[in-house]
Residue, then its C-alpha position, 0 to 999 in steps of 0.5 A: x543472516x545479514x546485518x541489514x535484516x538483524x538492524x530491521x528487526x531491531x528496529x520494528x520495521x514491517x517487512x512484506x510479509x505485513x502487507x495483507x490483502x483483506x476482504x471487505x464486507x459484500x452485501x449483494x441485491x438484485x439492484x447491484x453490491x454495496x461494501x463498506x468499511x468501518x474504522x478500526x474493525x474491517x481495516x486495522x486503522x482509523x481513516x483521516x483521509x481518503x483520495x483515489x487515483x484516475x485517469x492514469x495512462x497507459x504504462x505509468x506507475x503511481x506511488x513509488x515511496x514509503x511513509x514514516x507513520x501512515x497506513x494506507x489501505x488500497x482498493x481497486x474501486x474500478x478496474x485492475x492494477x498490481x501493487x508491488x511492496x518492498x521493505x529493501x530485503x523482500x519484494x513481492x507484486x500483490x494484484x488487486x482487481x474486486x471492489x470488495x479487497x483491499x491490501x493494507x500497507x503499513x509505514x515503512x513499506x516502500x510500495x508502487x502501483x503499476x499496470x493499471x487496466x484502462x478505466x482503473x480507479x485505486x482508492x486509498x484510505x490512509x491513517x495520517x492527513x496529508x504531510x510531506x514530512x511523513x514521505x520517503x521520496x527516493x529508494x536511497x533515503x527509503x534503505x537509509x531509513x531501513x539501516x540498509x547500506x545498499x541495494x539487494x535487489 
């Protein structure tokens, strides 16, 4: 086993592995489907702030960096789109396309969402207002954060 991979487990860190796709609570009529979500109980935080993404052209990606504290919580409330997660040893592509799952992303975890369908809309429920101290902006600070001295992959 590296350093790298001892130095994350030492200090706590999420690796991909914590990143879980959950399924919300469907209820079904004939006038159509509503899911809600609780706090605390169908994700593992408290909401402080939701936003979604729109309007996203083709071949763009969204995200591309990681938080400090802040959980965010995932769903595709219209379309499709992959999200790719990675903690600077692993990496994996997590696809979400029903209104009714959601991927959480705990801090720590360097995520971007990419091929979006036409129309898609990511809803994101997070556990932190907005703060820019709370961001790691370029994939070099993020394994510097990690105690990864360079890149694996």
């Amino acid at each position: 086993m590296s350093d790298s991979v001892n130095w994350t487990e030492k200090k706590g860190l999420p690796t991909v592995f914590d990143c879980h796709i959950y399924q919300l609570p469907k209820i079904s009529a004939v006038s159509g489907r509503i899911t809600s979500v609780q706090n605390s109980v169908d994700i593992p935080f408290d909401v402080k702030r939701v936003f979604y993404l729109y309007d996203i052209p083709a071949g763009e990606n969204r995200g591309a960096h990681a938080h400090m504290e802040c959980h965010q919580f995932l769903i595709a409330a219209g379309g499709s789109f992959e999200v790719m997660v990675e903690d600077g040893i692993h990496c994996k592509t997590l696809f979400l396309n029903q209104p009714f799952m959601g991927l959480h992303i705990p801090p720590g975890i360097w995520a971007r969402e990419q091929n979006f369908s036409s129309a898609s809309i990511c809803l994101v429920l997070t556990s932190h207002s907005y703060d820019e101290a709370d961001y790691i902006r370029t994939y070099e600070a993020y394994l510097k954060y990690r105690g990864i001295s360079e890149r694996i992959h």
